[in-house]
C-alpha positions in Angstrom: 162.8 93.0 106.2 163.7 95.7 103.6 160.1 98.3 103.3 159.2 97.6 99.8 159.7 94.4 99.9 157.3 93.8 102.7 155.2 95.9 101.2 154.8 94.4 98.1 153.8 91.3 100.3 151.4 92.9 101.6 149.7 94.3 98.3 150.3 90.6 97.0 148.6 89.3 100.0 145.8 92.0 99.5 145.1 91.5 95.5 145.9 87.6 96.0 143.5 86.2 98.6 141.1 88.6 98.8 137.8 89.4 95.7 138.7 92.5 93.7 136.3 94.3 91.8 139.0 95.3 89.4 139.6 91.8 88.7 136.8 89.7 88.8 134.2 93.0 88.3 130.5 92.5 90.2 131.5 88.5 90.8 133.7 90.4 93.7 130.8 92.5 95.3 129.1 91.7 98.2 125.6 92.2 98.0 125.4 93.8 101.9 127.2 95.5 104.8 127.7 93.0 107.3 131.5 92.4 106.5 132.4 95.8 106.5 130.3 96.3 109.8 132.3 93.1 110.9 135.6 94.5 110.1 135.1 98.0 111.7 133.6 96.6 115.4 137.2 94.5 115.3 138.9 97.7 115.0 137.2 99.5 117.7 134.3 101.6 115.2 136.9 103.6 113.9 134.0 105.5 111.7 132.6 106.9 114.5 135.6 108.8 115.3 135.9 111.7 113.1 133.4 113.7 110.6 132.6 113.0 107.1 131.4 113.9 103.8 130.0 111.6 102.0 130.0 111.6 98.1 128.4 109.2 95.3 127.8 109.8 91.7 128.5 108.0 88.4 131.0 110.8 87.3 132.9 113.6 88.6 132.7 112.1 92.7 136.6 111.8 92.4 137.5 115.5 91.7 134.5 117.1 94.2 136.5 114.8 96.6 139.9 116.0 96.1 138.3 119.7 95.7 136.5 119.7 98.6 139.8 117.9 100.5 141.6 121.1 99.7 139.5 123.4 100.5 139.4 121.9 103.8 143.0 121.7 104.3 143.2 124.9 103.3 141.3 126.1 106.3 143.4 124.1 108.5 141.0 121.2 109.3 143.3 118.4 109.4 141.6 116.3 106.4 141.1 112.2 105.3 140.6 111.7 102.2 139.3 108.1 101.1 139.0 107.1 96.9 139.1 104.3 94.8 140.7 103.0 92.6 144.2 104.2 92.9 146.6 104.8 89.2 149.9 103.6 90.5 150.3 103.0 94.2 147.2 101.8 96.4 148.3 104.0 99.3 146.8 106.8 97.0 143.5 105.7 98.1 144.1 106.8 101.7 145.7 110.1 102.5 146.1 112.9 105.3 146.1 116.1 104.4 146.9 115.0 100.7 149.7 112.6 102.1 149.3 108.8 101.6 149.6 106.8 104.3 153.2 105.6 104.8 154.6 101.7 103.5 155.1 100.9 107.0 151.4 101.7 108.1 150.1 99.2 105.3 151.8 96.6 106.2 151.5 96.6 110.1 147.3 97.2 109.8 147.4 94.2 107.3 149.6 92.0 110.0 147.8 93.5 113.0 144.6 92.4 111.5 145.0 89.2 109.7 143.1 87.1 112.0 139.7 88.7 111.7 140.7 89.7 107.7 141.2 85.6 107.1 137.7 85.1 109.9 135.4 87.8 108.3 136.9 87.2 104.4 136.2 90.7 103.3 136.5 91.7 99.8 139.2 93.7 98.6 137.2 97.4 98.9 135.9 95.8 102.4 139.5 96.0 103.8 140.5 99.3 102.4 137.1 100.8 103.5 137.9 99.9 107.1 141.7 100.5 106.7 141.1 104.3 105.9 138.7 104.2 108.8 141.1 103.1 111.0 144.2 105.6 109.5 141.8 108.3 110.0 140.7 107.6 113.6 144.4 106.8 114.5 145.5 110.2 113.1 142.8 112.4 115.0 141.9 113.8 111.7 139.2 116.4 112.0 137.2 115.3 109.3 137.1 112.8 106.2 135.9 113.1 102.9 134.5 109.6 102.2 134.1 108.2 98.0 132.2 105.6 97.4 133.2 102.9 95.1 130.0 101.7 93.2 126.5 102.8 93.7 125.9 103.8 97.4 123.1 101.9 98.8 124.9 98.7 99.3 128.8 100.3 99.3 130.9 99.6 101.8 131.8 103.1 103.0 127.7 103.6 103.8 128.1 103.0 107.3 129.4 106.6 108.1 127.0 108.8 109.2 128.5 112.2 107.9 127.3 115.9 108.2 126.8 116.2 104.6 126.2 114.1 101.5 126.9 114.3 98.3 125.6 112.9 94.7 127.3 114.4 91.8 125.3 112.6 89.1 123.6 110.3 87.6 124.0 108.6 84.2 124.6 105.0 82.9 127.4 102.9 84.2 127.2 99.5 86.4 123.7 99.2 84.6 124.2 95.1 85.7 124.9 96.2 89.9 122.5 99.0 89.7 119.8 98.9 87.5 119.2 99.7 83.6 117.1 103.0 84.3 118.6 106.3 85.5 115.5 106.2 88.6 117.0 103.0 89.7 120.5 103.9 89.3 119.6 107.1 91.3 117.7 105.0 93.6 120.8 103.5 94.9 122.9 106.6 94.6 120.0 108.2 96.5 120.7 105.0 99.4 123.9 107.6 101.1 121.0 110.2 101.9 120.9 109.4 106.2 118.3 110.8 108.2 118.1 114.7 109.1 121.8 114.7 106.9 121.7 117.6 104.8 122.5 116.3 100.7 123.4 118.4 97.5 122.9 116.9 94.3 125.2 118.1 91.9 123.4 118.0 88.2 119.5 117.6 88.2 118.1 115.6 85.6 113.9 115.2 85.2 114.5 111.6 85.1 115.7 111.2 88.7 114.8 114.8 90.9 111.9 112.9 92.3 113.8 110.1 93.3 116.1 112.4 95.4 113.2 114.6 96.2 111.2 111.2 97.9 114.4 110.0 99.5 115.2 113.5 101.3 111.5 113.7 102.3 111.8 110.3 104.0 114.4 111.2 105.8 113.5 114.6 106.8 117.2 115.8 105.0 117.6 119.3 103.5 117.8 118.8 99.6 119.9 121.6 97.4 120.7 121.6 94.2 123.8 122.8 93.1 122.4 124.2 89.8 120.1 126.4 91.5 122.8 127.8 93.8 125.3 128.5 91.3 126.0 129.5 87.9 129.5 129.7 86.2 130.7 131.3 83.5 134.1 129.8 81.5 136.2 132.9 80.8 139.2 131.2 79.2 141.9 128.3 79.9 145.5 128.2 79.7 147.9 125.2 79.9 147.9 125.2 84.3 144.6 126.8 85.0 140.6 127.5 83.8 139.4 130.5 84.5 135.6 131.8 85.3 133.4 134.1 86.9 131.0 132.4 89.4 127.6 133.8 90.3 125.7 133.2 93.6 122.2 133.3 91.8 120.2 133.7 95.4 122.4 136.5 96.9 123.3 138.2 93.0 126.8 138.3 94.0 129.4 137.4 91.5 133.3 136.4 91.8 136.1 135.2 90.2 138.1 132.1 90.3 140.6 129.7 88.7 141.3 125.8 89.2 144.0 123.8 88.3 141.8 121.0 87.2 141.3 121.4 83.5 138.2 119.9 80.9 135.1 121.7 80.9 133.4 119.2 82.8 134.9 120.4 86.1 132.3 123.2 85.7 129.3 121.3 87.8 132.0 120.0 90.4 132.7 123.4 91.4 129.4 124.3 91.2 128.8 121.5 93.7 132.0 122.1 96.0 130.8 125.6 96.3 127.4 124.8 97.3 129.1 122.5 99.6 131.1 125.0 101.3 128.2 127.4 102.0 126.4 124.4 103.6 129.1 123.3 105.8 129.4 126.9 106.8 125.5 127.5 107.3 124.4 124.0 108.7 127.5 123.0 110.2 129.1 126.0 111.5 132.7 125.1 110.1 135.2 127.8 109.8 134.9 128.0 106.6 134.7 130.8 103.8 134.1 131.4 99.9 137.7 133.2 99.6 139.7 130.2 101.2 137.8 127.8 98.4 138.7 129.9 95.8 142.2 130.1 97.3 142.5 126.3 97.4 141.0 125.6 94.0 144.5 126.5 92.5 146.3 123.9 94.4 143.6 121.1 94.3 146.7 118.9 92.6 149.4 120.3 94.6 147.4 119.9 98.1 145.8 116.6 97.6 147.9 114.7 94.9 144.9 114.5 92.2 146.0 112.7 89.2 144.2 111.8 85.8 141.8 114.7 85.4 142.4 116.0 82.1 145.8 115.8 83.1 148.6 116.9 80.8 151.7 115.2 81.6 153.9 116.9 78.9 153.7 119.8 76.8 156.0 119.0 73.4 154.7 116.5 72.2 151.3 117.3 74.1 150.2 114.3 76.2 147.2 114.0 78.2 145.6 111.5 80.2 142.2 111.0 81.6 140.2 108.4 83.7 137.0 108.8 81.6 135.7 105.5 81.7 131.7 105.2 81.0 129.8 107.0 77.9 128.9 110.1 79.8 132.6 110.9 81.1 134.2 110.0 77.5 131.7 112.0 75.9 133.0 115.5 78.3 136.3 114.0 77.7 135.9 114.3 74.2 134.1 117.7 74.0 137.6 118.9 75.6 139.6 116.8 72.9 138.1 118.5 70.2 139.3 121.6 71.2 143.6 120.2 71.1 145.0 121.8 68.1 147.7 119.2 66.6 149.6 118.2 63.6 148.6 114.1 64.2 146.3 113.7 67.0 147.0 110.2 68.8 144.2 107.9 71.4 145.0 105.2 73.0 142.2 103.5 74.5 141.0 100.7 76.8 138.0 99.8 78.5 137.5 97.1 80.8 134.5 94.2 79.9 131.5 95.3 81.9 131.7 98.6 80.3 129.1 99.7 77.2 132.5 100.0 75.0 130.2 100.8 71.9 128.4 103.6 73.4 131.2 105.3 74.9 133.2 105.1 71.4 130.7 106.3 69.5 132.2 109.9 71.2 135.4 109.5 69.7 136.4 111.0 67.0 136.7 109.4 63.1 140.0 111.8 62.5 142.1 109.9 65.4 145.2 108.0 65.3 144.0 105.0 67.5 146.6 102.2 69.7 144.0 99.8 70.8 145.4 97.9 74.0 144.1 96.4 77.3 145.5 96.9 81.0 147.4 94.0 82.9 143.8 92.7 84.8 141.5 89.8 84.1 138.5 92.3 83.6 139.9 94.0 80.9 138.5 93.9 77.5 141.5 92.5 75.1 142.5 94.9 72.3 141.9 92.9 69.6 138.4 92.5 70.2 138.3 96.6 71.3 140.1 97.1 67.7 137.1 95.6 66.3 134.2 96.9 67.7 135.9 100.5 67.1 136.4 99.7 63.3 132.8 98.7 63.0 132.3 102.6 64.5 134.9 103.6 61.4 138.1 104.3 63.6 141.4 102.6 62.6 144.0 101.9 64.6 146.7 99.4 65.8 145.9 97.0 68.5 148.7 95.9 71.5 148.8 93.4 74.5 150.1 95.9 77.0 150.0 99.6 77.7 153.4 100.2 77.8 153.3 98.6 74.5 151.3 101.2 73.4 153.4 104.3 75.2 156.4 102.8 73.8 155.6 102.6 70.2 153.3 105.9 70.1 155.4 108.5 72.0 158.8 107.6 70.2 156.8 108.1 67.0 155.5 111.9 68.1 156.7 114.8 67.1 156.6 118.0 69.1 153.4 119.2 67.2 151.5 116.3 67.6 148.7 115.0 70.4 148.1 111.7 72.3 145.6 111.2 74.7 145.3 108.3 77.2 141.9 107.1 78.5 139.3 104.5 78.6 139.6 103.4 82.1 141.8 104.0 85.5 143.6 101.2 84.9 145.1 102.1 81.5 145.6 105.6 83.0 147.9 104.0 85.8 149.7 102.0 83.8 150.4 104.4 81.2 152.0 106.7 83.7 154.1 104.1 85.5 155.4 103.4 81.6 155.8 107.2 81.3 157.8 107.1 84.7 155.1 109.2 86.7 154.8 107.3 89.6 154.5 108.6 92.6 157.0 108.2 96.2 
């Protein structure tokens, strides 16, 4: 049978039989670990076979992943790197050394293990958890840097026990999974922290340092905060690359660097990958250094295939996309906006149901072109009903049933002066590039 084709079985088989978050939102979560424990003893324990990092966090986990992966790679540890969800092609949740794993792979793990999938019944995330377990173990990698999906507590990837852990932040998303407080979101954040396991948390906030504070006590872990470690300084930004100088505030050293991740917001994920790095170096002894992170901060896109982080996809007319999808990412998202100078300044938007849609739009701005539209999943919120909870915040737009609707009519409308931004979720960020013809091999 011709690749792709058996392939897209596969994926069919995947998003078909089994519960997906994306589609059915918390209705597809299980509420414990025994599956993914279930799954991973089937395959041999394939966890227990490599190192990880573990990260959590309500915003920014997806780039300290991919920054950390690079800087990894860059040393020459030969590096997993697990995420969720993918834009285009699911094998973007699973790569080697910034490689997804091949077509072929995919389908043969899915065929090799169909008897215990259809016995066990996993979710969706339940399979792909163990399925990057089991790529990773298979390839020898030296070390994986695991995402969670949703909290951390209860998330399928917490049955790793890695060297280091990671919680970005902490704000409101998933309030109906993980509580309505920021202690109780933290709380389950705070679940990843394992016994004697150093963790960094990557922005403090007085509402939840003493849950953090309590959890590392209990379990005897090493608690830093990235805040305290480092400060940086923005210097200036150009259309590849920001620009800064970084201060070590307890050694008063102070150095330059540059990313090719651009929005202001990447500011306290470097902060946090750098902490990172000195902790992995101190506590773990890896052969590691602060020039090879600021060498591989360039080339986080390049060496791990990042997509969708303030990511601008074409210069004349300017468009950008970006996977802010909660209030606290679209409000960063739209601190960065502000600053696009344009002749007509264009959003299209879409959130998905479970999301506080009001909240996050009261961010946008008034002054905005809006397309109004909804991604191809049941969770999605349809754009007519988005059109009109965004007029009652004053912003006008048109409303369509697809994405691509929404590509198609705005960008054959631009001129080169003008602006569009894509956001509001993953999911319209995916599509919108597979319109746009991004997608990737």
């Amino acid at each position: 049978m011709d690749t792709q084709i058996a392939y897209q079985q596969t994926l069919d088989y995947l998003y078909e039989q089994l519960p997906m978050f994306s589609k059915l939102g918390k209705d597809a979560i299980k509420k414990d670990l025994t599956n993914t424990r279930k799954l991973c003893e089937a395959l041999g324990n394939p966890q227990e076979k490599f190192k990880s990092i573990h990260i959590a966090g309500t915003n920014g986990k997806g780039s300290t992943s991919h920054m950390l992966s690079a800087i990894l790679q860059k040393a020459g540890y030969k590096t997993g790197l697990y995420t969720s969800p993918h834009l285009v092609d699911f094998r973007e949740r699973i790569r080697i050394n910034g490689i997804p794993v091949s077509k072929e792979w995919v389908v043969h793990f899915v065929e090799k293990n169909k008897a215990a999938i259809e016995e066990i019944q996993p979710s969706f995330f339940e399979i792909t958890v163990a399925m990057a377990f089991a790529a990773f173990a298979n390839e020898n990698i030296d070390i994986a840097i695991i995402e969670t999906g949703l909290g951390g507590r209860l998330d399928s990837t917490n049955i790793i026990t890695p060297i280091l852990s990671i919680i970005t932040n902490i704000s409101y998303d998933h309030m109906d999974l993980l509580g309505d407080t920021l202690p109780k979101i933290a709380a389950e954040k705070a679940g990843i922290i394992k016994k004697g396991i150093p963790v960094i948390i990557g922005e403090q906030h007085k509402e939840t340092e003493r849950v953090f504070f309590e959890h590392a006590i209990r379990n005897q872990s090493t608690l830093y905060s990235a805040d305290a470690v480092w400060d940086l300084v923005t210097i200036r930004q150009d259309a590849q690359y920001q620009y800064y100088k970084a201060v070590n505030r307890a050694k008063h050293q102070m150095y330059d660097l540059h990313t090719d991740l651009l929005g202001a917001y990447q500011k306290h994920n470097i902060k946090t990958v750098l902490t990172a790095t000195e902790v992995l170096i101190t506590n773990q002894g890896l052969n590691l250094s602060l020039p090879i992170a600021f060498d591989a901060l360039p080339n986080v896109k390049k060496l791990t295939g990042l997509h969708g982080r303030w990511e601008v996809i074409r210069q004349k007319p300017l468009i950008i996309t970006d996977v802010g999808h909660n209030p606290a990412g679209m409000e960063e998202v739209m601190k960065q906006w502000r600053h696009v100078v344009a002749n007509n300044k264009h959003i299209i938007v879409g959130f998905v149901k479970d999301k506080d849609v009001s909240k996050a739009l009261a961010f946008f701005p008034k002054d905005a072109i809006y397309h109004f539209c909804n991604a191809q999943l049941p969770r999605a919120l349809p754009s007519k009903e988005l059109k009109q909870i965004a007029e009652t915040l004053g912003l006008k737009g048109e409303s369509y049933n697809t994405v691509a609707d929404a590509i198609n009519a705005v960008v054959n409308a631009m001129n080169d002066d003008d602006a569009l931004l894509i956001t509001g979720s993953f999911f319209v960020a995916g599509e919108a590039m597979e319109a746009l013809g991004l997608q990737e091999d």
